[in-house]
C-alpha positions in Angstrom: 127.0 6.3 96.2 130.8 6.1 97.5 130.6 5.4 101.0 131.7 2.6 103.4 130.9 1.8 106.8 133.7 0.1 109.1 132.7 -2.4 111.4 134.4 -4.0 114.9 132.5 -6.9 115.8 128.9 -5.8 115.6 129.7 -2.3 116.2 130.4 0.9 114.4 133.4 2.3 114.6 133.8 4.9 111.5 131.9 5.3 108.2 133.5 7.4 105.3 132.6 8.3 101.6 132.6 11.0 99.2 130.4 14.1 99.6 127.8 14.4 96.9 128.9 16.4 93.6 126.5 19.1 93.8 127.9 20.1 97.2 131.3 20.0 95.9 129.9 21.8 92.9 127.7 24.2 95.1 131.5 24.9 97.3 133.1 25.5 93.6 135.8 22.6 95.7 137.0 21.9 91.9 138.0 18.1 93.2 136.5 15.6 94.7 136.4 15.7 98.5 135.8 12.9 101.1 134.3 13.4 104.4 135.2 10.5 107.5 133.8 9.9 111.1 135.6 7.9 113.5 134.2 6.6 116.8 137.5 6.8 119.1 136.0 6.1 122.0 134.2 2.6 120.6 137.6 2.2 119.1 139.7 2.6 121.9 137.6 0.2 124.0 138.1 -2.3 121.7 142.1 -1.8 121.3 143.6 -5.0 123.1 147.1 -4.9 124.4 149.5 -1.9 125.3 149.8 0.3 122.7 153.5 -0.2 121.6 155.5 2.8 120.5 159.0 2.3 118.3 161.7 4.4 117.6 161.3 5.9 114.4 164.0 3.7 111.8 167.4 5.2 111.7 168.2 3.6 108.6 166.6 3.7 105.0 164.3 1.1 103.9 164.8 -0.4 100.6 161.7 -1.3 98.5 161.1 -4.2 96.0 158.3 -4.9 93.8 157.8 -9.3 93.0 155.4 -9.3 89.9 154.6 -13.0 90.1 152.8 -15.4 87.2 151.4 -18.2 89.5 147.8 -20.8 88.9 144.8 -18.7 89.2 143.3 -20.6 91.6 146.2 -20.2 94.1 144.9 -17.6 97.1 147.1 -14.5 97.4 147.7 -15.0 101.2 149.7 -18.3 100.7 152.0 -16.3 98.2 152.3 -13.3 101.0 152.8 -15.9 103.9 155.4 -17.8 101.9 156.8 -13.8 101.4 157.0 -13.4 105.1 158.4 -16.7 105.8 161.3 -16.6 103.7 161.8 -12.8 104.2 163.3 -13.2 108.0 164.1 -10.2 109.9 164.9 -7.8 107.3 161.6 -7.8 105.8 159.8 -5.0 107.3 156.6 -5.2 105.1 154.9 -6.8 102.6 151.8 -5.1 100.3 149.5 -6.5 97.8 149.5 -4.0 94.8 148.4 -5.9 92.2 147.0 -8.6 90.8 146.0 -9.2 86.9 144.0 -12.3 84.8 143.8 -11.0 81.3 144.7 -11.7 77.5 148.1 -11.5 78.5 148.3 -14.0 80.8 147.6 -17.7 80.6 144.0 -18.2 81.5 145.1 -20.9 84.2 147.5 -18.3 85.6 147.4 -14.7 87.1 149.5 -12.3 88.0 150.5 -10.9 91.5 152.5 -8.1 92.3 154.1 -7.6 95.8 156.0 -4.2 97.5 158.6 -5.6 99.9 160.1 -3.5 102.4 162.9 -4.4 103.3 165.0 -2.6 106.5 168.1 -3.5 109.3 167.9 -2.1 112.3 172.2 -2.1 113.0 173.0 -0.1 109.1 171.8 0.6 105.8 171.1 -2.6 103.8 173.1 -3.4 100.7 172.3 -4.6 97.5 173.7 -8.1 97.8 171.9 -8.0 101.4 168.4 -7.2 99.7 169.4 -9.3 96.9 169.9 -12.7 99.4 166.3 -11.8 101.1 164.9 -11.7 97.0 166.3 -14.8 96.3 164.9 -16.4 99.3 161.8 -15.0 99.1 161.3 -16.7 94.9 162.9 -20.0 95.9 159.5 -19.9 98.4 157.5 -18.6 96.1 158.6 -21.5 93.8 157.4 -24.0 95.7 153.6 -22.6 95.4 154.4 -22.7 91.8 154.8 -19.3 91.4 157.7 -16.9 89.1 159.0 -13.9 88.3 156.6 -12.5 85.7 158.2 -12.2 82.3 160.8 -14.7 83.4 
């Protein structure tokens, strides 16, 4: 029932899901357990490039969450692009943790919630640092249409 197969091309390369709740129930396991099978070699045929190693960060990230009200018929990746874009150098990563069409939202809108990680290589960022990729990063998103939820 809760299972997924992953894919590269036309070939397998892992497939994962849950085991079956009598087995878990059988193993008194108490919690739901997952099983996974990966297919390295298939995997690492398909790799392109040099794998590319980096030294681990010597300074802290600093994390922001965007909960954005923007059309509903926008697509999410123009919002992250526009993200990336305006974030420059110091943003490190973006991720997609939400998004939300309900009662409380206009129902020509939704909302979109973004995790930015944001990180400088040379010290640890400060607020007004963070703050100037922020601001950036809304005057972009305000040209999709898109604002600060609650705003």
């Amino acid at each position: 029932g809760r299972a997924a197969a992953l894919t590269l091309g036309d070939e397998w390369i892992a497939c994962l899901g849950e085991i079956a709740p009598v087995v878990q129930e059988n193993y008194e396991l108490g919690t739901r357990a997952y099983v996974a099978v990966l297919d390295f070699n298939t995997i690492a045929a398909k790799r392109r490039g040099a794998a590319v190693y980096k030294r681990l960060p010597r300074f802290p990230a600093v994390l922001r969450d965007l909960a954005l009200v923007c059309p509903r018929q926008l697509p999410v990746l123009a919002l992250r692009r526009a993200i990336e874009k305006a974030g420059g150098a110091l943003l490190e990563d973006v991720r997609l943790f939400d998004v939300y069409s309900g009662s409380q939202i206009d129902p020509d809108k939704k909302s979109v919630a973004f995790r930015l990680q944001l990180r400088s290589d040379k010290a640890t960022l400060t607020d007004e640092e963070a703050d100037a990729v922020i601001k950036r990063c809304l005057k972009a998103l305000g040209a999709l249409d898109a604002v600060l939820r609650g705003v």
